[in-house]
N, C-alpha and C positions, 0 to 999 in steps of 0.2 A: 308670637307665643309658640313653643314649643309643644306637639304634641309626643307621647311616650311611645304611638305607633309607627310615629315618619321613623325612628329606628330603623337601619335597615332595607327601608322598602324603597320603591321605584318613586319620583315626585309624582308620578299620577296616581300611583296607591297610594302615596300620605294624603292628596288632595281627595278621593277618593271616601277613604277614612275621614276626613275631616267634616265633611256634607251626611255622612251616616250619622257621627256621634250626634248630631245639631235634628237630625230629618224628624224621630218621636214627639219634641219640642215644635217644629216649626208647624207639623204636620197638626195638629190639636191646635196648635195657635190659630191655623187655616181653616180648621172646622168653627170653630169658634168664631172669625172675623167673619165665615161666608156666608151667615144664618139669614141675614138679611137679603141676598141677594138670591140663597139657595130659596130663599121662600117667592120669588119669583120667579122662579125659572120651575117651581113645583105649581105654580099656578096656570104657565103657559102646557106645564106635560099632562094636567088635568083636563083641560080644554081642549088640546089636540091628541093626544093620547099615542103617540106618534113619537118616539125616539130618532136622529139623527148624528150619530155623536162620529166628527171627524176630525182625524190627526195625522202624523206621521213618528215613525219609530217609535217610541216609547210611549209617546201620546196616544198612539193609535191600540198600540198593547194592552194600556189601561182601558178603554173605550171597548175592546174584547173582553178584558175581565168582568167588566159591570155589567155587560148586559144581561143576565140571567136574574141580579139584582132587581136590576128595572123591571125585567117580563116579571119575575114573581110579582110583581106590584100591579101586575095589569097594563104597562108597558108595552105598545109594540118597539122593541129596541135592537137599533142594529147599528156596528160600530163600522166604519168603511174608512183606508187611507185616504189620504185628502187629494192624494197622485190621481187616486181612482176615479173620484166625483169627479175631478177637473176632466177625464178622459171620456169617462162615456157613464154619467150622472144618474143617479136615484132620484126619483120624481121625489120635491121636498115638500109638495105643496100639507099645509094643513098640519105643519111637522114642525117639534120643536128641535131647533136645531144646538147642539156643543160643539163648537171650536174650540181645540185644545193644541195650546203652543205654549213651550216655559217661555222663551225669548217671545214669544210674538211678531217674532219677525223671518221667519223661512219664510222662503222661496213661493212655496205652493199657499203659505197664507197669506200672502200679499197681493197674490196674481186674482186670487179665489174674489179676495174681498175688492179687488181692483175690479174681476170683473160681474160683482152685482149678485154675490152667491150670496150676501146677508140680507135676511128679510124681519120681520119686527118680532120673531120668536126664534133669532139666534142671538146667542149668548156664549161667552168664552170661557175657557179657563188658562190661566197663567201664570207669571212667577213677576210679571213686570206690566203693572196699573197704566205705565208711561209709555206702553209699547203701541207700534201701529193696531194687532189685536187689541189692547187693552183701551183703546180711545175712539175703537170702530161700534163696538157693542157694549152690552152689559156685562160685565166678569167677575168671576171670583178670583181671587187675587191672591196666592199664597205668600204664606209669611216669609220674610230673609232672603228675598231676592234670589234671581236665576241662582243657580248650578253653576259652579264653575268647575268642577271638576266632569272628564269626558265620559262616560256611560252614563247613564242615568238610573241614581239612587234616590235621594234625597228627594228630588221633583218628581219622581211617582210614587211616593209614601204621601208628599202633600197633594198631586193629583187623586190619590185613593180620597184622600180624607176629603176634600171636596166637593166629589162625587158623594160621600158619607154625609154631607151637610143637604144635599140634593133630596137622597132617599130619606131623613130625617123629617124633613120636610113635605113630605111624599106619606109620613105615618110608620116608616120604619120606625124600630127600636135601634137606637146606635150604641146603646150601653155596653155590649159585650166590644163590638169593634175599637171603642171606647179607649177600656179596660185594657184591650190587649195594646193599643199604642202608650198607652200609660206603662205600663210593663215592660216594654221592650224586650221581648222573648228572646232569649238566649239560648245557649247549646252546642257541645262540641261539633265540631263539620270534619274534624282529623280522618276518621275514618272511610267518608265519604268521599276527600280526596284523594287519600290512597287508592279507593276503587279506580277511581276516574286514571290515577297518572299510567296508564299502557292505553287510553283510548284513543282511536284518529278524528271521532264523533260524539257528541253530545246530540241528544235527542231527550226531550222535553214532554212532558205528556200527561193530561186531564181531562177528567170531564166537566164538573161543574168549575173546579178550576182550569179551566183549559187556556185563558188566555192568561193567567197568571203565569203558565207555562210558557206562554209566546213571550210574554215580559223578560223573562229570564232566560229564553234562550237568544234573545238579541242581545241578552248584558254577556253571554259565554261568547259570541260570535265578536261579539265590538274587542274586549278587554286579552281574550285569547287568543286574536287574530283566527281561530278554525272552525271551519263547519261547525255549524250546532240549528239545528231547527227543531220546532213544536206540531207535534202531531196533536189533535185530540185522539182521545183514545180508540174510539169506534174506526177512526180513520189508520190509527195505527194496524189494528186490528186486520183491515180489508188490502192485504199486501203486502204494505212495508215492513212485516216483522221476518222478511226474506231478507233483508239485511242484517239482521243480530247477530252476534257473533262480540268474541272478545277485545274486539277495537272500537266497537260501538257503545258507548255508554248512554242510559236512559235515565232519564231523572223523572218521575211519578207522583204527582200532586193531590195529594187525597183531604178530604177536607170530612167532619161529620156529617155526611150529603148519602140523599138515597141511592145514588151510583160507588159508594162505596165499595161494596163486593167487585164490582167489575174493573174498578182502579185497580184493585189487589188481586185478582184472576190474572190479569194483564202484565202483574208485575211478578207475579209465580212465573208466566210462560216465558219473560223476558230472562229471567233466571233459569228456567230450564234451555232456554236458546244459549247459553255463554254469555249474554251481554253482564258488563259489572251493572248491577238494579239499585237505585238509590231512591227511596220512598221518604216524601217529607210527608211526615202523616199526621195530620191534627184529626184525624177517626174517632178515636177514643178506641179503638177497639183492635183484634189482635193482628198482628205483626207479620211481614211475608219472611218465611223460611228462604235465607241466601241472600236474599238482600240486607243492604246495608239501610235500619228502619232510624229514620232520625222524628222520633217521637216528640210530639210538642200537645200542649195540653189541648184538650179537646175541642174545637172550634166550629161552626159552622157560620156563612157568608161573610161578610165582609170581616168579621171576626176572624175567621181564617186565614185572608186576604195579609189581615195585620201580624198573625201570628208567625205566618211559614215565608211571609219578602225577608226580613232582615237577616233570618236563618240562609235561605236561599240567596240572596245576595253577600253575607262572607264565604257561602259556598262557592259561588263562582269567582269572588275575588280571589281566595286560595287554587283555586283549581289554574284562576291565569297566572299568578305571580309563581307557579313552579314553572309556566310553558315559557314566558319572554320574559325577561331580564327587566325592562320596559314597559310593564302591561301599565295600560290608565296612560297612554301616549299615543294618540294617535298620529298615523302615517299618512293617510289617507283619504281622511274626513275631519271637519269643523266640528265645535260645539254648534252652531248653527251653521245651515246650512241652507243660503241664501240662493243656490244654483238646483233650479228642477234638472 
């Protein structure tokens, strides 16, 4: 089948495109099949109270986003790569553990679960029931199988929702997070990329969305081939804005969250520094002077989450397809990645 967007673009932005238009669908599908599963896995974080949630790249990224989700619930919650455990470990005991892999089959989860790192309150998430993850543990299993195309979109919209079945379960309200994947939030990003096309860097940066920031600045690093990393803010704050200047571009995640003012303080000084400021802002509230504010209707948590990915993901897919010829191709790296 023909889509009207391979027009044009590189095969790994049409394949790209093609895992976007399907991700709102598949992601609701995933909430919907994991209710069963997420209602155990909210029984084991009840009884241990104890968050462990381990991944790599994109996995690991979504595992940053949610933990704030988790603590608000009374969670103690903390997201660690899975490089890391395996190096010099976080004591798991009395801890509900997430393993999250699309493929279920990297390197670092094969080794992990080879060498005896699952115990009777870990549990997975994945995109493949048939994988070595998917047939070690209990999983949530998202809809329409792995990701075939290279960055990852599609498999962190159903990794979000997931985790959305988890904290449902848990007694959150998912209605609003819902709603916004039902919608599919839209919105020009033109402007946005124009800021970005003279930068040498991409620099990412949140508080309460702060690892939604890490999410999207490994999707600018993979698909752009260039520097781009995620600061939280606080941290940005304490130094690194000794870099700003007009080659550094900063992208700014603000979500309806009581660290609002300080998202948008942070994003006045990166505009008064020369960096081009680009503000995805589901606040509800007013606008940074100079920067470029790409407004989306009012959100807060996972709500957010749902409303500012898909905007932020054609943002960076525009932003690579002016840098290489070939973005959505990798040189360098697998879709999995089988080699620690």
């Amino acid at each position: 089948m023909t889509h009207p967007e391979d027009a044009g673009r590189s095969a790994g932005l049409a394949a790209i495109d093609r895992e976007m238009a399907r991700q709102g669908e598949d992601a609701l599908a995933s909430f919907e099949a994991g209710r069963e599963t997420a209602g155990q896995i909210a029984a084991s974080l009840r009884r241990t109270g104890r968050l462990l949630m381990l991944g790599m790249g994109g996995s690991h990224a979504v595992g940053r986003a949610v933990e704030p989700f988790y603590r608000a619930l009374g969670i103690a919650a903390v997201a660690l790569p899975l490089s890391e455990q395996l190096v010099s470990p976080l004591p798991a005991d009395a801890t509900t553990i997430l393993l999250t892999s699309q493929s279920g089959e990297s390197g670092e989860v094969l080794r992990w679960l080879r060498e005896g790192g699952a115990t009777p309150d870990t549990f997975g998430l994945t995109l493949e029931a048939g994988s070595t993850l998917g047939r070690a543990v209990p999983c949530l299993t998202g809809a329409g199988g792995s990701e075939q195309a290279f960055a990852a979109t599609r498999s962190l919209t159903i990794t979000f929702a997931q985790h959305l079945a988890i904290l449902a379960a848990l007694g959150a309200d998912p209605g609003a997070a819902l709603a916004a994947l039902r919608d599919g939030t839209d919105g020009p990003v033109d402007a946005a990329v124009e800021a970005l096309a003279g930068v040498d860097t991409v620099v990412t940066s949140g508080r309460l969305l702060r690892g939604l920031a890490e999410t999207i600045a490994l999707g600018f690093t993979e698909l752009a081939r260039e520097p781009a990393y995620a600061l939280e803010g606080g941290q940005l704050r304490h130094g690194p804005m000794e870099m700003l200047g007009p080659r550094i571009g900063v992208l700014h995640f603000c979500a309806d969250e009581p660290s609002e003012p300080l998202v948008k303080s942070l994003a006045a000084a990166c505009v008064a520094a020369g960096s081009p400021t680009v503000v995805l802002d589901a606040s509800g509230r007013e606008t940074v002077p100079g920067a470029v504010n790409l407004t989306l209707p009012p959100a807060a948590g996972m709500a957010a989450v749902f409303r500012i990915l898909p905007v932020a993901q054609r943002l960076m897919i525009a932003h690579a397809a002016r840098r290489v010829p070939d973005a959505g191709t990798p040189l360098r790296s697998n879709k999995i990645t089988r080699v620690e």
